[in-house]
N, C-alpha and C positions, 0 to 999 in steps of 0.2 A: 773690132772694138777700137777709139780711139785711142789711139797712142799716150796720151795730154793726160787722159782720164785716167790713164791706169797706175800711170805715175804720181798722181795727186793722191789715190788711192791708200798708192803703198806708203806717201809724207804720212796722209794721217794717221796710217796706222802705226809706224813706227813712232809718232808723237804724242799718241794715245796715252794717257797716263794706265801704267799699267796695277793691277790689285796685288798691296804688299800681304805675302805671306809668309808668316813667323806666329809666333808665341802672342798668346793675346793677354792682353793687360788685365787683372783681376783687379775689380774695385777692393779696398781696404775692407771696409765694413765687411764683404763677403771671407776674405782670407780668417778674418779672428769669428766666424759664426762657427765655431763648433758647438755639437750637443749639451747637456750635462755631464760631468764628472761620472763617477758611479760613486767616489766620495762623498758629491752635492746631492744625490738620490738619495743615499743613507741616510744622511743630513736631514732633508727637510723631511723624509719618513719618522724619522725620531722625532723632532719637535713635535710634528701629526700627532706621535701616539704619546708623546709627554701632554700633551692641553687635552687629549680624548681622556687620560687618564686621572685625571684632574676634572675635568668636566660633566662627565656624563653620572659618574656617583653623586654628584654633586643635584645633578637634573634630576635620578632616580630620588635623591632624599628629599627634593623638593613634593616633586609627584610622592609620595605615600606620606608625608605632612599634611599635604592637601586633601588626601584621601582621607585621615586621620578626622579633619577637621568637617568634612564630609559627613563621617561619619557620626560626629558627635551631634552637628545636624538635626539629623533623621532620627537620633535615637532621642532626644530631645523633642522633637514632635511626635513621634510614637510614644512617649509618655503622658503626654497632654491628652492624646486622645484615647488615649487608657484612662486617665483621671478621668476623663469628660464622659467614657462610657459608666465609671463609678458612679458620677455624680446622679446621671439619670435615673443609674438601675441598682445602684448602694450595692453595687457587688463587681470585685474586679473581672474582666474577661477571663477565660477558661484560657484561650491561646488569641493570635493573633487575628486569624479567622473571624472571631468576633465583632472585630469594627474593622472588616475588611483589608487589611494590611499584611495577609499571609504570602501572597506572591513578590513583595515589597523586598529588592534585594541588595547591598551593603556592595561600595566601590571594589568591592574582590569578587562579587559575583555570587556568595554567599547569602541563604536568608537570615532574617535577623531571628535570635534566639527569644523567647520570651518564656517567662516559667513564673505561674503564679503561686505565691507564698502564703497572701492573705485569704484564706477561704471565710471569713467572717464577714459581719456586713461593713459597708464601708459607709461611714457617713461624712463629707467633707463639706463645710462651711468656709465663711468669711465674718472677720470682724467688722461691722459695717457701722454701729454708731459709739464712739466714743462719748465718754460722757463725765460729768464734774467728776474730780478728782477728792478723793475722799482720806480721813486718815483712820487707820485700823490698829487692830493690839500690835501689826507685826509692822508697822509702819506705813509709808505713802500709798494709796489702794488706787488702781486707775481699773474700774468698771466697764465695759464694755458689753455691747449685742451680739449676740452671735447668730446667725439665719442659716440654719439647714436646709437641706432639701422638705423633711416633714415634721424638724420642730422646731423652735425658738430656746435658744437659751440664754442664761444670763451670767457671766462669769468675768473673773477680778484678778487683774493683775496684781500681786504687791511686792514691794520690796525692802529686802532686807535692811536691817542698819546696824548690823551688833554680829559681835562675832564672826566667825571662819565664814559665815554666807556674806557677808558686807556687800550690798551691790548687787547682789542676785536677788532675780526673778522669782517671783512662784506663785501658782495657783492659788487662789483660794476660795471659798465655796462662796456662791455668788450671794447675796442678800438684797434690800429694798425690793424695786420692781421685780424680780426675776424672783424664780427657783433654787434651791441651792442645787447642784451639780451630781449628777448619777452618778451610783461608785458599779455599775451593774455591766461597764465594755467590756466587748470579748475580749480585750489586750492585742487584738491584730488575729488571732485564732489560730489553732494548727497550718501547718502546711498543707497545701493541695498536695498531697504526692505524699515523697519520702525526703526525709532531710537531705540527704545526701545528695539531692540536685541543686541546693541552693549554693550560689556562687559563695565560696569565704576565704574569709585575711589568712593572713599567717599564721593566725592563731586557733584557723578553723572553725572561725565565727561568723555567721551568713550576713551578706553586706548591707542588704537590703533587708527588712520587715515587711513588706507589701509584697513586692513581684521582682523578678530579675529579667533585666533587658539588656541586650549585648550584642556584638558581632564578635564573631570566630576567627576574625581577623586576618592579615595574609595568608599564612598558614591554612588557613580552613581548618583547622583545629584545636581543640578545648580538652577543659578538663576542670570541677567544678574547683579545685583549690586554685589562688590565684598566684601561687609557688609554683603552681608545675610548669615547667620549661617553654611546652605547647600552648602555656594561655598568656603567656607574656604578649603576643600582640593584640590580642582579645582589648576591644575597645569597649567598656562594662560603664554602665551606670551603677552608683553606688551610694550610698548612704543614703536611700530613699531619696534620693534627687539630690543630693549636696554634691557629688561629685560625676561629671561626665569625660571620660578619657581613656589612656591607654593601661591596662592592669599593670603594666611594670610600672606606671606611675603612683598609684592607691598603695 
């Protein structure tokens, strides 16, 4: 081998820049990346379960309001079309069965309650022609049409002016064109059943005159007074249609 070459060889190598080894330099950003605390773990676990604890009753009360309203709903058109079976057949339905709404079930999963009260005949009209205004022994008489399903009648509004009635309404037997007014209703009629199914107040007087219609409410359970503990979510219609709600409300 030449001589020349082998000396040039060993220049470069000893001219080589050679590779420093020691300790290698840590960027900053890396030295301060440690985990979480176990302090900052506890930490944001609390605040978690303080807004869960705040939050989610808060979701729940919304959801069974809305069910609530739901509810009042459905039991609202299941009276109509209880009225509506009356009107055809002047008699309220037996059960719900009747005008097909017996598999019909309430936001708890619950079917809905119905108990008929009126077993007499039902006749429901509408006031359809007003007419002159007239004056009577008991004061201002405002006459009106009445149109049944199978009759016509004719009867008088009048109102008071004297005395403890001042301002009130009342019947009176109809005259001119009309009939004067049968005294011969059945007054609503016994109960279907036994009294003792009919929903009642505090005072354990039944709510309704016609029929009782309700849900059994979250619970899934009743109880025909609307004091006992179990019917407090009991969503009931009540006073023959004047009130639809929750029985702790009534």
């Amino acid at each position: 081998m030449d001589r020349r070459k082998l000396m040039a060889d060993w220049r470069t190598y000893l001219l080589a820049k050679q590779p420093f080894i020691g300790p290698r330099s840590t960027p900053k950003r890396l030295e301060h990346s440690g985990g979480f605390t176990l302090i900052e773990l506890m930490l944001a676990v609390t605040i978690i379960g303080i807004i869960s604890s705040l939050a989610i009753p808060n979701y729940l009360g919304f959801l069974e309001k809305a069910r609530v309203a739901r509810t009042v709903a459905e039991l609202n058109g299941l009276a109509k079309e209880v009225k509506g079976y009356a009107l055809s057949t002047e008699l309220y339905p037996d059960s719900l069965a009747q005008i097909g709404r017996s598999a019909l079930l309430d936001p708890w999963g619950n079917p809905y309650q119905y108990y008929r009260l009126n077993c007499g005949a039902v006749v429901l009209g509408r006031l359809n022609n007003l007419e002159s205004p007239a004056f009577g022994s008991v004061g201002p008489v405002l006459p009106v049409s009445v149109t049944f399903p199978a009759i016509n009648a004719h009867v008088s509004f009048a109102v008071y002016e004297g005395g403890g009635l001042q301002g009130m309404i009342q019947l009176t037997q109809g005259n001119g064109g009309g009939n004067g007014g049968g005294g011969n209703g059945g007054g609503g009629g016994p109960p279907c059943g036994s009294i003792g199914h009919a929903r009642k107040d505090r005072f354990l007087v039944p709510i309704n005159s016609d029929f009782d219609l309700y849900s059994i409410g979250k619970n899934g359970q009743s109880a025909s007074p609307l004091t006992a503990g179990i019917s407090h979510d009991d969503v009931i219609r009540a006073n023959d249609g004047g009130f639809y709600g929750l029985a702790s409300n009534f």
